[in-house]
N, C-alpha and C positions, 0 to 999 in steps of 0.2 A: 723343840717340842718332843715330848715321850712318845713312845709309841702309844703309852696307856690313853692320854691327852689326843692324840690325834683318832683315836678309835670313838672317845666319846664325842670328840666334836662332827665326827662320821654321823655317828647315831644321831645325834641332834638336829644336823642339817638333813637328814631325811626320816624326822619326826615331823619337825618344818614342812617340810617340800607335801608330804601324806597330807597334813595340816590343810597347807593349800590347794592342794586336789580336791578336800571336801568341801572345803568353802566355793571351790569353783561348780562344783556338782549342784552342793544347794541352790547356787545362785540362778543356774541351769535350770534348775528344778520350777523357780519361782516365772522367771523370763516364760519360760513355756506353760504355767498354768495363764499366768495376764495374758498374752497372745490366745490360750484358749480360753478366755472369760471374756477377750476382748472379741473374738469371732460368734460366739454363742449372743453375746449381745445386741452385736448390727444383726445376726440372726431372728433374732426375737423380735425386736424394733421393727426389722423389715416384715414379716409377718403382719406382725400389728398396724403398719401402713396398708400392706398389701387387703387384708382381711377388711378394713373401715373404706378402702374405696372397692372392693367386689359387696358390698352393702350398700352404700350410696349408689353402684352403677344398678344394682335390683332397687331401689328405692326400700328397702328393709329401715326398721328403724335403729338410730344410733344411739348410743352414749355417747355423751358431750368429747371431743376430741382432747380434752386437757383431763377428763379422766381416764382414758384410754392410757394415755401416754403415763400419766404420774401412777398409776396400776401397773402399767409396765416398767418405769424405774423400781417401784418399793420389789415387785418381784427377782429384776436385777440385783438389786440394792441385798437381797436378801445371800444370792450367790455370792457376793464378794467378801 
């Protein structure tokens, strides 16, 4: 091989290699917003447990337990 040839196969393999650092960052990037959409979730959810039995234990009045919940997904639903 030339020197000229071995300089660009240089360059290339660390066009490559930059290449894969970005793809690894995005990927990084993604993994940690689902972990935080996944924490903010059980977050919400539990709340909205929490919140329908401190109303039941006061005897307050409810909405139906399957509208609670499916109001709680479409608002999840809207995050993702």
């Amino acid at each position: 091989m030339s020197k000229k040839q071995t300089e660009e196969l240089s360059k290339s393999k660390a066009k490559r290699q930059e290449r894969q650092k970005e793809v690894s960052k995005a990927k990084r990037h993604k993994l940690i917003g689902k972990i935080v959409g996944i924490v903010v979730a059980v977050y919400v959810i539990f709340n909205v447990v929490r919140s329908r039995a401190n109303k039941a234990k006061k005897g307050y009045r409810q909405n139906t337990a399957a509208s609670d919940y499916s109001r709680t997904a479409v608002i999840l639903q809207s995050f993702s």
